[in-house]
C-alpha positions as CSV (number, residue, x, y, z in Angstrom):
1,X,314.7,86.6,35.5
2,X,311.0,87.0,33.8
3,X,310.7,84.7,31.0
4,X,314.5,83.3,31.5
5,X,315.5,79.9,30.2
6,X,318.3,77.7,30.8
7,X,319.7,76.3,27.7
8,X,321.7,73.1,27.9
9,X,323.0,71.3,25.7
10,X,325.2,68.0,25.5
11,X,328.6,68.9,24.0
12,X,330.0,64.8,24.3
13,X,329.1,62.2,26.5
14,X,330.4,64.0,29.7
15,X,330.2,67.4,29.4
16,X,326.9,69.9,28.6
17,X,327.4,73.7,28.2
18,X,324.7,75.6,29.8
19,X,323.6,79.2,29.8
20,X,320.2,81.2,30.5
21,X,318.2,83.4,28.1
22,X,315.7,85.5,27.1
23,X,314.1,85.6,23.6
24,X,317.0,84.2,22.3
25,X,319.8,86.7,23.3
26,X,322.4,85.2,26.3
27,X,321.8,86.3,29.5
28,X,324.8,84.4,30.9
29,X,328.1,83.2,29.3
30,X,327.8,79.7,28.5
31,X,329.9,77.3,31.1
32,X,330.8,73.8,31.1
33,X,329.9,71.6,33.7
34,X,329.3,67.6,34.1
35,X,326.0,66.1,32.5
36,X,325.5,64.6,35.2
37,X,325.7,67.7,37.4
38,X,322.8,69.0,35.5
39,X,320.8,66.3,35.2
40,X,320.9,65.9,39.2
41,X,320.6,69.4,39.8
42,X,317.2,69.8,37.6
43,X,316.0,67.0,38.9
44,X,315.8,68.9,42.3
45,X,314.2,71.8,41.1
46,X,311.9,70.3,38.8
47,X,308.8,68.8,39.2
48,X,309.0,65.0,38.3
49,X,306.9,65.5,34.9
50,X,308.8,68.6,34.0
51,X,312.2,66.9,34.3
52,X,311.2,63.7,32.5
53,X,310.2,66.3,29.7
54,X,313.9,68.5,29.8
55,X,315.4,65.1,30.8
56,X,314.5,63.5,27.3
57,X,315.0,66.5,25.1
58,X,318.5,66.6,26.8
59,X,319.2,63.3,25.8
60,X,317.9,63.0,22.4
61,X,321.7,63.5,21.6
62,X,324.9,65.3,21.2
63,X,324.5,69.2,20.2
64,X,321.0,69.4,20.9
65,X,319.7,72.1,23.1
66,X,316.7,71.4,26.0
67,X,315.5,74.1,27.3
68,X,313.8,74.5,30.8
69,X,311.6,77.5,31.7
70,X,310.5,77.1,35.5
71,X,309.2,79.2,38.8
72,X,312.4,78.6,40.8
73,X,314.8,79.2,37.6
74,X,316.8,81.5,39.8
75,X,317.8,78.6,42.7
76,X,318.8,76.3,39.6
77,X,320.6,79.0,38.2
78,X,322.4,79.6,41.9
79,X,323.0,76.2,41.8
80,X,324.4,75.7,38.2
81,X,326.6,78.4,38.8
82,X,325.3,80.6,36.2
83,X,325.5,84.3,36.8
84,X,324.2,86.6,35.1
């Protein structure tokens, strides 16, 4: 996954959609999941400086996408459930 992103973004105060890309075309369908679930699960993978960085671009508010471009995108991605 060269160059992949994950995309999430907050749909209400529970929920985030998340999917991965590449130079803006989908590389995954988008999938609901918990905020929460993200949050903790990029906070594993990421680098503490790197996830306060996605970590407040997530939360700036609702319908705003963060996106998070790291070395071990693929174990998030396992993680997240995202399949591409």
């Amino acid at each position: 996954m060269d160059h992949a992103t994950l995309q999430a973004k907050r749909i209400n105060y529970g929920q985030s959609l998340i999917w991965l890309e590449v130079e803006g075309r989908e590389l995954t369908p988008p999938r609901t999941i918990a905020t929460n679930e993200v949050d903790n699960a990029t906070r594993r993978h990421c680098q503490k400086e790197i996830f306060d960085e996605f970590y407040a671009q997530y939360h700036l508010g609702l319908d705003i996408i963060a996106s998070l471009s790291i070395p071990n995108l693929d174990a998030l991605a396992a993680e997240l459930k995202l399949k591409v």
